[in-house]
N, C-alpha and C positions, 0 to 999 in steps of 0.2 A: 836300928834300921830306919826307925821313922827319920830321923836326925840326918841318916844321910842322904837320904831321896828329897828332906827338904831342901840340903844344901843343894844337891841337882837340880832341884827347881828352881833356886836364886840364880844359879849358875846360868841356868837355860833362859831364865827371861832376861838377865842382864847381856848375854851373848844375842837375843831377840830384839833387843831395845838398842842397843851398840849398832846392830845392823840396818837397823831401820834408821835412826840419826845419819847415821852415815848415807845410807838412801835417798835421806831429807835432806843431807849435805849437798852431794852430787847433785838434784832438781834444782835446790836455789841455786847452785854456780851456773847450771846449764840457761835457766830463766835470767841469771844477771846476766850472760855471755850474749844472748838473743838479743835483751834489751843496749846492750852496748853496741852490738854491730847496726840497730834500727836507729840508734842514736845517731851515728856515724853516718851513716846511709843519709838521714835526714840532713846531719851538715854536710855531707858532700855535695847534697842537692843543690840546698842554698848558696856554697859557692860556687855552684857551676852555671848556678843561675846568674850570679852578681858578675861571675866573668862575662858572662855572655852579655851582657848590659852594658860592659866596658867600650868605650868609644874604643881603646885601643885596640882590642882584639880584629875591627874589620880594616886597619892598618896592615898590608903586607911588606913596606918596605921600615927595616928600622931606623932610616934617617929621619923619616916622614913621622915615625910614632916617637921618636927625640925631642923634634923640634914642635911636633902637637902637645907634648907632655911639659916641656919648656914654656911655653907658651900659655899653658893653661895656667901653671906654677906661677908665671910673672902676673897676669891680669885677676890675679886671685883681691888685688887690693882693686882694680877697676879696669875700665877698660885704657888697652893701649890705643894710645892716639898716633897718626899717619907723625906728627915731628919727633915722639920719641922714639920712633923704630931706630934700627942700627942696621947701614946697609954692612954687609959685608964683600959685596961685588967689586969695590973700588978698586 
């Protein structure tokens, strides 16, 4: 008798300790899942911030944000001088 109420006691604390691990399991996924959307959150921020600083974005027409974004692309080695232009009107 004593033999089997020990084994009931092994039984009981390892079914006790199982469910509490698993308890512990579920907390860290829910604390890593928090810290992942805070993460996210945080670089959403930052790129909506870095858009928002963008010359381009207060451009409404996209011929005008073409030829701004061309433009910036060409003069990156210096500035463009009035004889290197290229008319394209002729």
């Amino acid at each position: 008798m004593p033999f089997v109420i020990a084994v009931l006691g092994v039984l009981g604390a390892a079914a006790f300790w199982w469910y509490r691990m698993k308890a512990m399991n579920e907390a860290a996924r829910d604390v890593a899942d928090v810290i992942g959307r805070v993460q996210g959150s945080v670089r959403r921020k930052k790129l909506r911030k870095q858009a928002a600083l963008s010359p381009l974005t207060a451009i409404d027409d996209p011929v005008v944000a073409a030829a701004t974004l061309i433009t910036a692309i060409v003069s990156e080695n210096g500035p463009i001088l009035p004889s290197a232009r290229l008319s394209f009107a002729r």
